[in-house]
C-alpha positions, 0 to 999 in steps of 0.5 A: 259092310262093317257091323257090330263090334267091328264098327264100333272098333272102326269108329273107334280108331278113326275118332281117336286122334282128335279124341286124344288131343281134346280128353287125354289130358282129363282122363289120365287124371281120373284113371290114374286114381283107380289105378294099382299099377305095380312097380317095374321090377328091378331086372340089373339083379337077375342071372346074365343066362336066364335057363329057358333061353337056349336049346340048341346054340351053335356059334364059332368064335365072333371077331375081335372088336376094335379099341374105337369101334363099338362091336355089334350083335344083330339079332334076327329072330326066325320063323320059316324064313328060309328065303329071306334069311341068307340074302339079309345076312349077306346085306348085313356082313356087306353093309356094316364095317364095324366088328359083327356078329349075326345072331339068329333065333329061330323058332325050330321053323318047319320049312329048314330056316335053322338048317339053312342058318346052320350051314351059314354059320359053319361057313362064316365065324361072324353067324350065329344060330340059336335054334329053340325047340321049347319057346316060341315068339317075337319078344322072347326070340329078341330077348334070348338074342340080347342075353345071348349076346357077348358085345358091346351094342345090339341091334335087331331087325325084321327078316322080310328084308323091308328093313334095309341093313345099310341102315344098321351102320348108321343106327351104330353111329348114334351109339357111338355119338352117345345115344343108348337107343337108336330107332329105325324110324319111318316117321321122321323127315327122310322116312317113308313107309310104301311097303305097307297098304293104305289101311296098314299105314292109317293104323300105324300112324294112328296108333303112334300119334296116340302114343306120342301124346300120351307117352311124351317121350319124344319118339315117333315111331314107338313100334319101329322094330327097328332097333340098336341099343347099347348092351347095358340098357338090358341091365336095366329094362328087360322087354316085355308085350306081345309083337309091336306092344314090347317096343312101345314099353322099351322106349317108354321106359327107357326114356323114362328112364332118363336115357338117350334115344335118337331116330334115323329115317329109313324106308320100309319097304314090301316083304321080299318072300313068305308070309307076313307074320303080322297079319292083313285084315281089318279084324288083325290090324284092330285086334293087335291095334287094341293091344297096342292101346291097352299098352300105352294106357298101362305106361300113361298111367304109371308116368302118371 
């Protein structure tokens, strides 16, 4: 039996929707008074290779794009992946037909995933390794991949293969129809998510019906992860937040920033091997929930 904090967090949750709906709207009002939210900093100004991002790169020349076709990074960020990696890559090359690279971050992951990557990329000029021994972490693995990339859009993706790459090739096409950030969305009609349990369901449509309300920028799925943007969208936004929390901030903020995003449903299925990196239990899925709150509120504010 819940008890304690625990059960108020469930309450918490369980009672938010309705809660939003009726109070948003008032509590913004109030909160936006006490709040000394700082501006967003400028990021177009900064250094296209910031000195932190790579210690170790290996990469053979990428193939040359085509004059109708917007060439495409996708960047996978990796940490003791070794199983799942190679069948992804392979999904990847064989599903996208515009000009390629994959683009692999990896943690200095301990059971070889950089060792299994590196032989890859000694094979095939189209795979990429970025290995780092010195920085750790999702957002950070992402944004390394962005700046290291030398294409026109780019895309990233979770490495458990419950992110299926034959969709890639329809996220590009949104590019190309003129969209600068098309997300992988489970929440759209024609997207399903059976992969995760019950309870990880209930806290993900929860936490994307908080944001939809209060962020209004059209989006269903803000924590997808799944994600192509055109490579000049990170001139401008630079990712920011722990785990799920950067993709809220990216589409809010771009939104915000009068930019066009579109959704492409997809199916998110099981992890194939290893283990989650997101966690299972009640207790993870309210801390990382609480996270998520804290980040939709921050933006709220600033709309405000």
């Amino acid at each position: 039996m819940l008890r304690g904090p625990a059960m108020a967090m469930a309450i918490t949750f369980y009672m938010m929707p309705s809660f939003i709906m009726q109070y948003a709207p008032q509590g913004l009002q109030y909160l936006a008074v006490l709040a000394n939210a700082r501006p967003e900093p400028d990021f177009a100004t900064r250094g296209s290779t910031p000195t932190w991002m790579v210690d170790q790169i290996m990469t053979s020349s990428p193939q040359r794009p085509t004059p109708d076709r917007l060439a495409l990074t996708v960047v996978l960020p990796t940490y003791n992946e070794r199983e799942n990696v190679p069948v992804l890559i392979a999904d990847i090359l064989r599903c996208v037909r515009s000009p390629v690279q994959v683009l692999v971050v990896d943690d200095n992951s301990p059971d070889g995933t950089w060792q299994v990557v590196e032989q890859l990329a000694a094979e095939d000029a189209r795979v990429r390794l970025l290995r780092r021994t010195n920085e750790r972490g999702l957002t950070s693995a992402i944004w390394a991949g962005i700046r290291a990339a030398d294409t026109d859009a780019v895309s990233w993706m979770d490495v458990d293969l419950a992110m299926p790459a034959d969709v890639i090739p329809r996220l590009l096409e949104r590019l190309e129809a003129g969209a600068d950030i098309a997300v992988g969305s489970r929440y759209v009609r024609g997207g399903s998510d059976p992969g995760h349990s019950v309870m990880a369901r209930a806290f993900s449509r929860t936490i994307n019906a908080f944001a939809a309300v209060l962020l209004r920028a059209g989006v269903r799925d803000y924590t997808s992860g799944f994600i192509a943007a055109r490579r000049s969208v990170f001139d401008r936004i630079e990712l920011q937040g722990d785990y799920g929390e950067y993709c809220i901030d990216l589409l809010a903020r771009a939104a915000r920033a009068g930019m066009r995003i579109e959704e492409v449903p997809y199916t998110c299925g099981a992890r194939f091997s290893g283990e989650s990196k997101t966690g299972a239990s009640f207790t993870d899925y309210l801390r990382r929930g609480m996270g998520y709150v804290v980040t939709v509120f921050r933006l709220a504010l600033r709309r405000s």
